[in-house]
C-alpha positions in Angstrom: -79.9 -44.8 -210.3 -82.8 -44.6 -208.7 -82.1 -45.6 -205.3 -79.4 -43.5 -205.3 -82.0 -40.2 -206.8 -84.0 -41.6 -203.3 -81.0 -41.5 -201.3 -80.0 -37.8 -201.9 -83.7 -36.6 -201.9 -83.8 -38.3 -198.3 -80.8 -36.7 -196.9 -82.1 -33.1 -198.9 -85.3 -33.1 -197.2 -83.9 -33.5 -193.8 -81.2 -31.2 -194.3 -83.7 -28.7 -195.3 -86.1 -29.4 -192.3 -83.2 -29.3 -190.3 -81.5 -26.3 -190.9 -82.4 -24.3 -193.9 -86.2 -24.3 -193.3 -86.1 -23.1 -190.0 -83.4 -20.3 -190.9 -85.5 -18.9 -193.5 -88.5 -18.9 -191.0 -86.1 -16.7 -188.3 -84.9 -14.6 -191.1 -88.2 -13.4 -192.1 -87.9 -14.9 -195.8 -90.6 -18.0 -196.1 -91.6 -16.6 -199.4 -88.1 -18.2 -200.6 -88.6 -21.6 -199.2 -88.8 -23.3 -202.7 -85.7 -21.5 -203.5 -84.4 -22.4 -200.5 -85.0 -25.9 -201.1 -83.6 -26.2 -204.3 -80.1 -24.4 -202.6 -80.1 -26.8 -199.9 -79.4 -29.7 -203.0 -76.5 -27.4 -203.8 -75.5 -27.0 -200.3 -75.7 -31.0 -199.9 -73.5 -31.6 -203.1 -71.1 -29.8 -201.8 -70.6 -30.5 -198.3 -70.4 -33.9 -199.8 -67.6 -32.8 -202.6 -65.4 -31.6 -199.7 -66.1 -34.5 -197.5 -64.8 -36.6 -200.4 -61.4 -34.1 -200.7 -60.5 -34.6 -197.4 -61.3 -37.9 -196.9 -60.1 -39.4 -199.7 -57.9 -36.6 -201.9 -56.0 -35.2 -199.4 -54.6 -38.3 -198.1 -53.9 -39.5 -201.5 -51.5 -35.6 -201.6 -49.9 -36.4 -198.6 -49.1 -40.3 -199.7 -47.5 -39.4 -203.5 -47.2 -35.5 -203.7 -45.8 -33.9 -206.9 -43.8 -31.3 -205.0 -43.3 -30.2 -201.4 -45.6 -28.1 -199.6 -44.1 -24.6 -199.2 -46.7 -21.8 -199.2 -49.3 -23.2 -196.5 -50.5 -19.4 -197.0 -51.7 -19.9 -200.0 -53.3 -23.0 -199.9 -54.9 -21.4 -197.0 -56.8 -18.8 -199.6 -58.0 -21.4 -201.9 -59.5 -23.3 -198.7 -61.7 -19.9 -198.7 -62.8 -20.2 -202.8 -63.7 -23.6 -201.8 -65.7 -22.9 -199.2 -67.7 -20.0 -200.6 -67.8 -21.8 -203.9 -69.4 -25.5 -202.8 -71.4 -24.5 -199.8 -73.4 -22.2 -202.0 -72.4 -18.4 -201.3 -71.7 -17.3 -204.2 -74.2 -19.2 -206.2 -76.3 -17.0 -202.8 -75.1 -14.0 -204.3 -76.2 -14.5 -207.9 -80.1 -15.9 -206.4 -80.4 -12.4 -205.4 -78.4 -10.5 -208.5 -78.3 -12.2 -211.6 -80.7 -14.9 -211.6 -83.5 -12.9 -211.7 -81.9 -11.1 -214.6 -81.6 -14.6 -216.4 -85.2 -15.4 -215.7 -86.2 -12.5 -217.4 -83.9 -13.1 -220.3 -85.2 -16.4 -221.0 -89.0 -15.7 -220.2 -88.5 -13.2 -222.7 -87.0 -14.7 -225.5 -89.9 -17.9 -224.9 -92.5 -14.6 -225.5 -90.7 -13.8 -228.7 -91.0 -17.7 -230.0 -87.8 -19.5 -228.8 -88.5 -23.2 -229.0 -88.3 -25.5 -226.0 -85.6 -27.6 -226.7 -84.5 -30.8 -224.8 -81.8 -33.1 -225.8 -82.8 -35.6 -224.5 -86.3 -36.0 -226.9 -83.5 -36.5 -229.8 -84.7 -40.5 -229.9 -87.6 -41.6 -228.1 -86.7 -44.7 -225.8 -83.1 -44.3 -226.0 -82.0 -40.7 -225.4 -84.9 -40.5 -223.1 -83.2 -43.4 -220.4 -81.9 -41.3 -217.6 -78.3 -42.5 -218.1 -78.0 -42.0 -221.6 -79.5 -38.7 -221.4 -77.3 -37.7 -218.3 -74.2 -39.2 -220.5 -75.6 -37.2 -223.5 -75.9 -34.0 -221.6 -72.4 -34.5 -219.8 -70.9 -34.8 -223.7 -72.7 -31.2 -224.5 -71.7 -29.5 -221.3 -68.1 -30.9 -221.2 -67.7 -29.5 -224.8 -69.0 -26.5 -224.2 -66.3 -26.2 -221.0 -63.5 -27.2 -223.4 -64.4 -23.8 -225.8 -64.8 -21.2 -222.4 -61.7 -22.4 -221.5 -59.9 -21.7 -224.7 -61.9 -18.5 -224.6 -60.5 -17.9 -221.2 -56.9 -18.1 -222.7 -57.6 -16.9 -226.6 -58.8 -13.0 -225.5 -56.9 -11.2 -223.9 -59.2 -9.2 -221.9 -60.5 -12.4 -220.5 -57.2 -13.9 -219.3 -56.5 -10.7 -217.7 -59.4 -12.2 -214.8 -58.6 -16.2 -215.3 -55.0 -15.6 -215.2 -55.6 -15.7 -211.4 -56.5 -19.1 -211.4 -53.6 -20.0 -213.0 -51.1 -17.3 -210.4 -51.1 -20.1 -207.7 -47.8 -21.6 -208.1 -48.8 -24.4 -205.3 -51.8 -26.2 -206.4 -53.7 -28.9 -204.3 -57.1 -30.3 -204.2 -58.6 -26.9 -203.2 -56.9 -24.7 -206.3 -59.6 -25.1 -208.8 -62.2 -22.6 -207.5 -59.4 -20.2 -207.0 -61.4 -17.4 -209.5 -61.7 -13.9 -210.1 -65.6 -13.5 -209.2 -66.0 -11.8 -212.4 -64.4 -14.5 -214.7 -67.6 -16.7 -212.7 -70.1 -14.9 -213.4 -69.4 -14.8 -217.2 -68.3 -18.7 -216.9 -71.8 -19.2 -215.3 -73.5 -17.2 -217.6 -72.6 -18.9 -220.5 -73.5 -22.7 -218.8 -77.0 -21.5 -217.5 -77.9 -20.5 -221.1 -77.0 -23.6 -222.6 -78.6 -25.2 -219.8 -81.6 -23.5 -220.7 -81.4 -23.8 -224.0 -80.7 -27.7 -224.6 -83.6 -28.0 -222.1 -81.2 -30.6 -219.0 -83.6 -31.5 -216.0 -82.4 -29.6 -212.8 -81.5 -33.0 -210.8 -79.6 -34.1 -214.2 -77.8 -30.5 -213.8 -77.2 -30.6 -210.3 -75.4 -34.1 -211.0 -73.5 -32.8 -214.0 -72.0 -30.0 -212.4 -71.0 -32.2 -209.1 -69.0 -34.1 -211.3 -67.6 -32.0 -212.9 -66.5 -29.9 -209.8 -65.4 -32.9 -208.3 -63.2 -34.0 -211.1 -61.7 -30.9 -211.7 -60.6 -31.0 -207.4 -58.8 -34.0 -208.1 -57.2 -32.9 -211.5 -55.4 -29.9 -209.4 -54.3 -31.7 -207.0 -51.1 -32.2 -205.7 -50.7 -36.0 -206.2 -48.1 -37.7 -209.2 -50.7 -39.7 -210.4 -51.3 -40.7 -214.2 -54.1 -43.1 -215.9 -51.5 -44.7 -218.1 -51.1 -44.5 -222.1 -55.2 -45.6 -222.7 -56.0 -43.7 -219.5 -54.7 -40.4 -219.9 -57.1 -40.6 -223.4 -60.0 -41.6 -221.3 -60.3 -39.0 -218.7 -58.3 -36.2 -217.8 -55.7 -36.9 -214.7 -53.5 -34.4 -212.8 -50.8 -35.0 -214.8 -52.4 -34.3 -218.0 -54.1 -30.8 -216.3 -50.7 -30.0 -214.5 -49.4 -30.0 -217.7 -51.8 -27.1 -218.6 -50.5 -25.3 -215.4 -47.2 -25.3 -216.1 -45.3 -22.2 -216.6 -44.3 -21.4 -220.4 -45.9 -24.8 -221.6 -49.8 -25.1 -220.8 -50.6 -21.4 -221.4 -49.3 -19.8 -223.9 -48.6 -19.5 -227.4 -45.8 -21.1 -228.1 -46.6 -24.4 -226.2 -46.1 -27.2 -229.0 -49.3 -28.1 -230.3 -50.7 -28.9 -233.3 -53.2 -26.2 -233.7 -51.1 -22.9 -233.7 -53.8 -20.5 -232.2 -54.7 -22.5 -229.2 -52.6 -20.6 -226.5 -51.7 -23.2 -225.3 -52.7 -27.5 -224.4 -54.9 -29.1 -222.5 -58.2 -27.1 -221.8 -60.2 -30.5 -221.8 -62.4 -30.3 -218.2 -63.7 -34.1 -217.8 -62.4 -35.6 -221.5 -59.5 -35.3 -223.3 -61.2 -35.8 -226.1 -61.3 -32.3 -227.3 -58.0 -31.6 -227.2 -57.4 -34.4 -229.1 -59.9 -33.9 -231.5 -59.1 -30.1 -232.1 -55.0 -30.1 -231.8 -54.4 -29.2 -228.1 -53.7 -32.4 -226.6 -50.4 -32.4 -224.7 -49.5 -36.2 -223.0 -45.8 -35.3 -222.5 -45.6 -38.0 -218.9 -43.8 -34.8 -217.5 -44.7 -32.7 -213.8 -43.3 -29.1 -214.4 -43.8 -26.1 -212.1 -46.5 -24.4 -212.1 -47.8 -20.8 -212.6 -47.6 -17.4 -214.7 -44.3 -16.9 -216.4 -44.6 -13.2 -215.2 -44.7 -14.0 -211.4 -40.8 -15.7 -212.7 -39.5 -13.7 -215.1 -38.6 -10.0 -214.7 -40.6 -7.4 -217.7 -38.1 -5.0 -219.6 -38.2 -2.7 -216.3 -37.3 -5.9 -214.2 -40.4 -6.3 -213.0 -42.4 -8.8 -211.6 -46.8 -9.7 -212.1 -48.2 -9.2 -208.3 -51.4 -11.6 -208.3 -52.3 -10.3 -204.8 -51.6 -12.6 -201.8 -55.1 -12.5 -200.1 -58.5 -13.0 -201.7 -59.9 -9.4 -201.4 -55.9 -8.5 -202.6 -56.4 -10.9 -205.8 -60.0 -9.9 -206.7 -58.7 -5.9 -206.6 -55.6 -6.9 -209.0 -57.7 -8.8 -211.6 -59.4 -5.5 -211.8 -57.2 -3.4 -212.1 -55.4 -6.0 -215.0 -58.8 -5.4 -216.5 -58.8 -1.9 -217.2 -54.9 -1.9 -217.8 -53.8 -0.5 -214.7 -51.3 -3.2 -213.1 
């Protein structure tokens, strides 16, 4: 692990010397060049994530595809959440918004006596070994990703924003940062003050969060693959997150599961073993079409849900499905 800590921290430093450092120097903002530093890890991961999707993902959609390609339009938009999501600008737009705002909160709440927690103290010389404490930290945060996403679907207000994500009725290896903004924020909210309070090392975080992007590309993409019977229990695979996608089955309440108030199956982001353990584990070996049942099937008035067919034209719509005006 550590050669491969080296390796990154190589190609960070000249990416930074490179390109960021001198930027921040033109623009005037050198005060920022630890900050800036830290974002060009981010920028890095990410550049490498999409590398990795077109290299290797994409291919694998065009070799074995679930469905035909028939709204290149589409696609086209969740190239754009991609982008603005892995090379770092909208993680740029909460640096300068909310972060400070967090900083504050937590600096704060340290004053008043909250302990300094880290997970990773739990055994001395076990928990404390970089890979059991990145594996130990992965367990917390995919847990925690399991409950915001049945949050996401449980209240109502909230699936009014994440109900976009699920509106794309075409998914590939660029659908799963297709987002209302707002649902991000509240999503990253919630991570960055676990993150804090469990006490994970930024390089561990930076790792986790890679992954887990990474794995969640591959899960939506467009590609009939399947892990077989001890597989599909081990990690999550398209089909088993497809299934989640599908209209009338992976999101909503009367999609046969054990646990009667899920909303739905399959919420699991990296493991399985969530759904499994709490009753929303779906592994029907099926590949059903995808989307909101509303975008199918007229309302009383014979209408049908517009989620907006740009980004700017999708981000208006989820507000305006927040305050109960569409």
């Amino acid at each position: 692990m550590d050669w491969l800590v080296q390796l990154f921290g190589d190609a960070q430093q000249r990416l930074f010397e490179g390109v960021v450092q001198p930027v921040l120097f033109h623009a005037g903002l050198a005060n920022l060049l630890e900050d800036g530093y830290a974002a060009t890890g981010w920028l890095l991961v990410g550049l490498l994530q999409i590398v990795v999707m077109v290299a290797v993902i994409a291919p694998l959609q065009r070799w074995m595809p679930v469905e035909a390609v028939t709204d290149r339009k589409a696609i086209r938009v969740d190239i754009f959440y991609t982008l603005i999501h892995r090379l770092g600008l909208f993680r740029l737009a909460l640096f300068f918004t909310l972060d400070p705002l967090w900083d504050l909160v937590m600096g704060r709440l340290h004053v008043w006596g909250l302990p300094v927690f880290h997970l990773d103290d739990i055994w001395p010389g076990v928990t404390d070994n970089a890979w059991i404490s990145l594996i130990l930290y992965l367990l917390v945060f995919d847990l925690v990703e399991y409950w915001i996403h049945r949050g996401q679907h449980h209240y109502r207000w909230w699936w009014k924003l994440h109900a976009l994500h699920h509106s794309q009725r075409q998914m590939t290896v660029w659908s799963d940062d297709r987002n209302h903004l707002l649902d991000d924020v509240i999503h990253d909210t919630i991570v960055v003050l676990v993150a804090q309070l469990i006490g994970v090392a930024p390089g561990q975080f930076v790792a986790i969060v890679a992954l887990t992007q990474l794995s969640q590309s591959f899960q939506h993409a467009n590609v009939r693959i399947w892990f077989g019977r001890l597989g599909e229990r081990l990690w999550i695979s398209p089909r088993f997150h497809r299934r989640h996608h599908a209209i009338g089955i992976g999101h909503e309440a009367m999609a046969p599961v054990r646990n009667k108030r899920a909303r739905g199956n399959n919420f699991g982001v990296l493991l399985p073993w969530w759904d499994m353990a709490f009753g929303t584990a779906n592994f029907d070996l099926r590949y059903d079409p995808t989307g909101v049942r509303d975008q199918v099937q007229p309302d009383a008035q014979g209408r049908l849900r517009d989620y907006g067919r740009g980004f700017w034209a999708q981000q208006w719509r989820g507000i305006l499905r927040l305050v109960g005006r569409a």
